[in-house]
VOMARDREN-194872 format. One record per residue (C-alpha): z, y, x. Coordinates in nm, 4 decimals, always signed. Layout:
<gukols>
<<Z, Y, X>>
...
</gukols>
This chain:
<gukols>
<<-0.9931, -2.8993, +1.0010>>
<<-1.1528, -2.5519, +0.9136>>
<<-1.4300, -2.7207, +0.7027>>
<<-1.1662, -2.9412, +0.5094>>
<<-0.9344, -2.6721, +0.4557>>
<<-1.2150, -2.4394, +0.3124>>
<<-1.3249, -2.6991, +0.0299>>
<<-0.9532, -2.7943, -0.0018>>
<<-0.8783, -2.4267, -0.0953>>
<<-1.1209, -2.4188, -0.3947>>
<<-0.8658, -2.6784, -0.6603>>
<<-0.6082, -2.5243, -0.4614>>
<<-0.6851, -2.1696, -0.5995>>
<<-0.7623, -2.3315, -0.9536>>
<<-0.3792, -2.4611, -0.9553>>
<<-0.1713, -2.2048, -0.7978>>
<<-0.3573, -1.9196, -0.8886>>
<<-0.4719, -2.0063, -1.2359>>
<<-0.2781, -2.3151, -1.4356>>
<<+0.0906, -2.3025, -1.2072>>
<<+0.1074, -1.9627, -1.1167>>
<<+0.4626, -1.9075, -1.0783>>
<<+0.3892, -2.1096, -0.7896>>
<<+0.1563, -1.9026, -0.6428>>
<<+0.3576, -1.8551, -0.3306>>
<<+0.2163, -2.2188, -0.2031>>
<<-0.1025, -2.0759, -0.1722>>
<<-0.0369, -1.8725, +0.0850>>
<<+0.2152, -2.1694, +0.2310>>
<<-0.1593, -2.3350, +0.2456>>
<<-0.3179, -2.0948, +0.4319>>
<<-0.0251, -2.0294, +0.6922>>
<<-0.0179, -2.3705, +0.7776>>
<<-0.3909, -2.3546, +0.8406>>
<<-0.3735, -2.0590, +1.0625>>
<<-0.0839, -2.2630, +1.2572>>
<<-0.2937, -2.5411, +1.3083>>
<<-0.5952, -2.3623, +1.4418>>
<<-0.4656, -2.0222, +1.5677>>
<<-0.2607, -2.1557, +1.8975>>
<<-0.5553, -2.3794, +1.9593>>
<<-0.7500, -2.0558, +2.0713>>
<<-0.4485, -1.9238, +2.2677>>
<<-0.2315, -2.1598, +2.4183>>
<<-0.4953, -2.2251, +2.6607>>
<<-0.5894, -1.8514, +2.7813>>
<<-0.3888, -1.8388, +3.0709>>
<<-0.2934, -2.2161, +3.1946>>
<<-0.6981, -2.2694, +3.1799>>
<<-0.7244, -1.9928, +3.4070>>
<<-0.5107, -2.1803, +3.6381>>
<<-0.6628, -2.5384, +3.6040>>
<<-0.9775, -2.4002, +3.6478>>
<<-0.8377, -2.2371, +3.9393>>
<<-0.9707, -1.9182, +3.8920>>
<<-0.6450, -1.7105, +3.8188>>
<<-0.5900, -1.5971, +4.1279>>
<<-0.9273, -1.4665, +4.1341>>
<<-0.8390, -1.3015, +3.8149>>
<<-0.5509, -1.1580, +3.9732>>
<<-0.7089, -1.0050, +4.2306>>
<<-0.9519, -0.7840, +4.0297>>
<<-0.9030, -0.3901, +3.9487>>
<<-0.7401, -0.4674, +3.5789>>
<<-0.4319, -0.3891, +3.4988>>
<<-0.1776, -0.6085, +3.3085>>
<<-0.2421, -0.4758, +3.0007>>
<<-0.5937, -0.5276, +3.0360>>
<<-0.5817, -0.8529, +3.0709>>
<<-0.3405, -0.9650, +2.8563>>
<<-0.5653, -0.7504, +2.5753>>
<<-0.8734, -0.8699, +2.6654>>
<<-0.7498, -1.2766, +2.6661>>
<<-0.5813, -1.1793, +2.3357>>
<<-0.8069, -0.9870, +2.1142>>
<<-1.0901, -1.1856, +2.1740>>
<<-0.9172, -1.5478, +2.0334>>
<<-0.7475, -1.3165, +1.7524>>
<<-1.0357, -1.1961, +1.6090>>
<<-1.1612, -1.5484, +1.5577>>
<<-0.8336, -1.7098, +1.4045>>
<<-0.8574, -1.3876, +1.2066>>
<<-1.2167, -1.4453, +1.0463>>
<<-1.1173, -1.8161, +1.0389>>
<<-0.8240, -1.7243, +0.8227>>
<<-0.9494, -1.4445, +0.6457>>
<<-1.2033, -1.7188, +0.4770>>
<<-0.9225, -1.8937, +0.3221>>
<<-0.7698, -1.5658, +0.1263>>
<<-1.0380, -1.5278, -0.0697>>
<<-0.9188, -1.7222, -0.3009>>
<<-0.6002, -1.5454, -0.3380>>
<<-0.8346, -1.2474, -0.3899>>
<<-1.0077, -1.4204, -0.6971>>
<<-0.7518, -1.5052, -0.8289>>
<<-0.5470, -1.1651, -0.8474>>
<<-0.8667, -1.0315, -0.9760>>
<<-0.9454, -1.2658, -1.2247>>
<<-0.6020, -1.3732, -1.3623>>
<<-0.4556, -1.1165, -1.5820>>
<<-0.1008, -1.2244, -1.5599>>
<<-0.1297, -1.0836, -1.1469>>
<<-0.2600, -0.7829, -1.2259>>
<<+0.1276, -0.6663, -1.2842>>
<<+0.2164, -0.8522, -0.9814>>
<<-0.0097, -0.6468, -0.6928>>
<<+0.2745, -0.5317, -0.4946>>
<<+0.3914, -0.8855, -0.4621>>
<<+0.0299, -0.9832, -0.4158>>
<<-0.0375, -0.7387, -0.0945>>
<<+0.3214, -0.8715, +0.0414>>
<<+0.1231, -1.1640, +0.0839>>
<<-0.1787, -1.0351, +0.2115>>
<<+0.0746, -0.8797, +0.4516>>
<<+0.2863, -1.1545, +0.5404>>
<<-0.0608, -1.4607, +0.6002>>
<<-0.2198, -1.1057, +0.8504>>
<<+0.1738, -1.0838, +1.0372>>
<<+0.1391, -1.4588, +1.1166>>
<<-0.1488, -1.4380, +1.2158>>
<<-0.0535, -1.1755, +1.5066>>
<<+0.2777, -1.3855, +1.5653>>
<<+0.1157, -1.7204, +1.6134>>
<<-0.0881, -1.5616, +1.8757>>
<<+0.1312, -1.4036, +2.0465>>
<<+0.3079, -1.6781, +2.1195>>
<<+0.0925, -1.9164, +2.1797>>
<<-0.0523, -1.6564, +2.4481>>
<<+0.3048, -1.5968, +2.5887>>
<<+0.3337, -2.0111, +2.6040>>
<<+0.0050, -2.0197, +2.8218>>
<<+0.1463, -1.7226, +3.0183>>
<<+0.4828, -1.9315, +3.1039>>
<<+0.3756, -2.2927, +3.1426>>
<<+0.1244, -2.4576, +3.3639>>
<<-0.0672, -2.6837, +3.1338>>
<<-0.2647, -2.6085, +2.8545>>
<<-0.1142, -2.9358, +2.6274>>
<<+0.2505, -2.8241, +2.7304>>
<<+0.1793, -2.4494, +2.6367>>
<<+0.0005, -2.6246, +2.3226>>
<<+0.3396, -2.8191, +2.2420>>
<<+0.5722, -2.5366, +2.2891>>
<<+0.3613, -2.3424, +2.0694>>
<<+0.4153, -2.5794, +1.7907>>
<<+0.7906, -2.6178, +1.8569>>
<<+0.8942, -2.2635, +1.8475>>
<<+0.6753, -2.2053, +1.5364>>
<<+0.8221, -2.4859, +1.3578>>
<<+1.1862, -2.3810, +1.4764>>
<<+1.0959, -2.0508, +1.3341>>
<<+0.8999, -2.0982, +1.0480>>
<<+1.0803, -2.4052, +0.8746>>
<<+1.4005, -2.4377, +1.0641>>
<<+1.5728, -2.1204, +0.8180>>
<<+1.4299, -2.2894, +0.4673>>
<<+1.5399, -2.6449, +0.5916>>
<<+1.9037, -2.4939, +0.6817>>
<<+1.9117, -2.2669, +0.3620>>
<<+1.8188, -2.5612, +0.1570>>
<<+2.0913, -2.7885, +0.3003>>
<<+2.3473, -2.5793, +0.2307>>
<<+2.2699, -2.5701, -0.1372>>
<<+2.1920, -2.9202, -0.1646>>
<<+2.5438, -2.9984, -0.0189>>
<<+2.6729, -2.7249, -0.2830>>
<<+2.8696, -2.5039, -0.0227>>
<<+3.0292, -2.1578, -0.0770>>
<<+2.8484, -1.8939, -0.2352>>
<<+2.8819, -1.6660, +0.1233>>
<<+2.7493, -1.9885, +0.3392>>
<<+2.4495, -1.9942, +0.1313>>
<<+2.4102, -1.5824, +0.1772>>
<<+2.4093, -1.6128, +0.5251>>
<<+2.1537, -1.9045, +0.5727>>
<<+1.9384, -1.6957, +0.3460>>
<<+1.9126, -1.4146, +0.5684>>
<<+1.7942, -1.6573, +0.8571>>
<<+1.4762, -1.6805, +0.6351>>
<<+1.3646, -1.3277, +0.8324>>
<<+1.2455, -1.5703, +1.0963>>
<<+0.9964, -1.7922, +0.8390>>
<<+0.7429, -1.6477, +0.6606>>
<<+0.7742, -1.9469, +0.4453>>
<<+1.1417, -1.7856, +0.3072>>
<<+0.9821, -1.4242, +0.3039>>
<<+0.6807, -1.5922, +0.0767>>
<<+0.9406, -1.7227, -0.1624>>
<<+1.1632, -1.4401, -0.1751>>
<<+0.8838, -1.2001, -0.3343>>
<<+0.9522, -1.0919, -0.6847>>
<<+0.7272, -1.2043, -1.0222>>
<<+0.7443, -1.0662, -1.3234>>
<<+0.7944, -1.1725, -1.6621>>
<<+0.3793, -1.1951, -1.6978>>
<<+0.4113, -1.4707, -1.4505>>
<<+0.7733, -1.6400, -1.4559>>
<<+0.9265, -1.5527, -1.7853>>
<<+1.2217, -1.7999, -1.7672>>
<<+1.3475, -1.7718, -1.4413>>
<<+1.5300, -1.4421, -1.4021>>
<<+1.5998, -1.5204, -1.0188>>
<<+1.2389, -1.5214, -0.9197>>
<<+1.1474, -1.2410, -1.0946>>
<<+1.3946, -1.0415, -0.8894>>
<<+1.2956, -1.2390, -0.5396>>
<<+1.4535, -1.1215, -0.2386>>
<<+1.2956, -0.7995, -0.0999>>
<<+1.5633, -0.7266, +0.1750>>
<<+1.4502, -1.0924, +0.3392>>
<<+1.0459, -0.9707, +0.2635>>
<<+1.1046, -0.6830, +0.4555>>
<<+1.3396, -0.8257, +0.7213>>
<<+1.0549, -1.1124, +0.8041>>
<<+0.8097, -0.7769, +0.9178>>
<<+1.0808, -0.5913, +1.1217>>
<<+1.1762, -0.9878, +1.2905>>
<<+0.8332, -1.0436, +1.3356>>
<<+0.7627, -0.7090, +1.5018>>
<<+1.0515, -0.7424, +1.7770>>
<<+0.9622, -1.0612, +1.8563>>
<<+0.5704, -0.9649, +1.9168>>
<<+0.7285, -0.6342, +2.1300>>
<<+0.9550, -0.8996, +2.3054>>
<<+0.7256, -1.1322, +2.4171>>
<<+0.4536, -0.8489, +2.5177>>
<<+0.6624, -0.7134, +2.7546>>
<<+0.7682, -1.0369, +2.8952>>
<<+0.4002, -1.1067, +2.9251>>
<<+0.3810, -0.7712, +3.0819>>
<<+0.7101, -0.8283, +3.3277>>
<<+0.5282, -1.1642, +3.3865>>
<<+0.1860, -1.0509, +3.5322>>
<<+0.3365, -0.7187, +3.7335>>
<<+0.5362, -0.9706, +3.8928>>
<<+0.2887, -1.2250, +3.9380>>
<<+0.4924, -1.4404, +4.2392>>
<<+0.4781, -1.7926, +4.1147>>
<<+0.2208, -1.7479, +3.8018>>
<<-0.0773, -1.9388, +3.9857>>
<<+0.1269, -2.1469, +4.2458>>
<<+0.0278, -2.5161, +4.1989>>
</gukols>
């Protein structure tokens, strides 16, 4: 997967970045679906692998606090998805450097810097909390993928319903702000300028409220699900039963 993506990414960059630029946006789409593909498959296993292995109790039993070892399972799979990632924005670097038409456009280009780095953190965060609250590594692994798909294209799917089945103007306004939950939305909501998309008026403006609400969604839900981690461990009756 990593090698394919990285030589996929190349005519990727050449058509998003340089010959359909207005759609520029799917780049990034490319490289978030990457990171959910091979992010949770560092994570999802850090706790429940523990317990197959039979060693959590052990684990359990040392001097470290919660928060220790919750950081510790956590920072070490980050850093790799990170790098793993990291190789794929390159690309989306080149491309704002070499194509004139973004150099107008580098606030919208460091939202997406942003947005790629915030799922990133999200992804593994819960994929860790999944390991923390199941007892298998390919159920953790599955929930993983659920929630991130409810999240992440659940609010696009729903906002694009609505429009294709031409409700009111106020239905469509609310399913738009679901898109704080899906980076997906928050990637198509950022503005372009006339260098980029001279026709479209709409995407020129984007949708910064929705941009902004993805990062303050995103950050509750990481807060959330630490502390549950957190309340988790501390409590610890049940975690390494059976």
């Amino acid at each position: 997967v990593i090698q394919i993506s990285i030589l996929l990414a190349i005519p990727m960059m050449g058509v998003f970045l340089f010959f359909q630029q207005e759609h520029a946006p799917w780049f990034a789409v490319y490289v978030i679906v990457f990171n959910m593909l091979v992010g949770p498959s560092f994570l999802a296993g850090s706790v429940t692998s523990e317990r197959e292995r039979q060693t959590l109790d052990l684990l359990l039993t040392t001097p470290l606090s919660p928060l220790q070892i919750l950081w510790g399972k956590f920072v070490v799979r980050f850093r790799i998805t990170l790098v793993l990632t990291s190789f794929l924005l390159w690309p989306l670097l080149l491309g704002a450097v070499l194509n004139t038409a973004f150099w107008s456009n580098l606030p919208t280009v460091m939202f997406m810097f942003l947005i790629v780095a915030m799922v990133c953190l999200v992804n593994c965060v819960v994929a860790l909390t999944c390991s923390m609250f199941t007892r298998k590594t390919s159920i953790a692994l599955l929930t993983t993928y659920a929630v991130l798909l409810m999240l992440y294209v659940g609010p696009p799917a729903i906002s694009t319903l609505t429009r294709t089945l031409d409700m009111s103007a106020q239905t469509i306004a609310w399913t738009d702000w679901l898109g704080v939950a899906s980076p997906f939305s928050a990637l198509f909501s950022l503005p372009l300028n006339e260098a980029i998309v001279p026709e479209n008026p709409a995407v020129n403006t984007g949708n910064m409220p929705v941009v902004l609400g993805y990062f303050v969604f995103s950050a509750v839900l990481v807060i959330v699900a630490a502390v549950a981690m957190l309340l988790r461990l501390r409590g610890r009756k049940g975690l390494s039963d059976g």
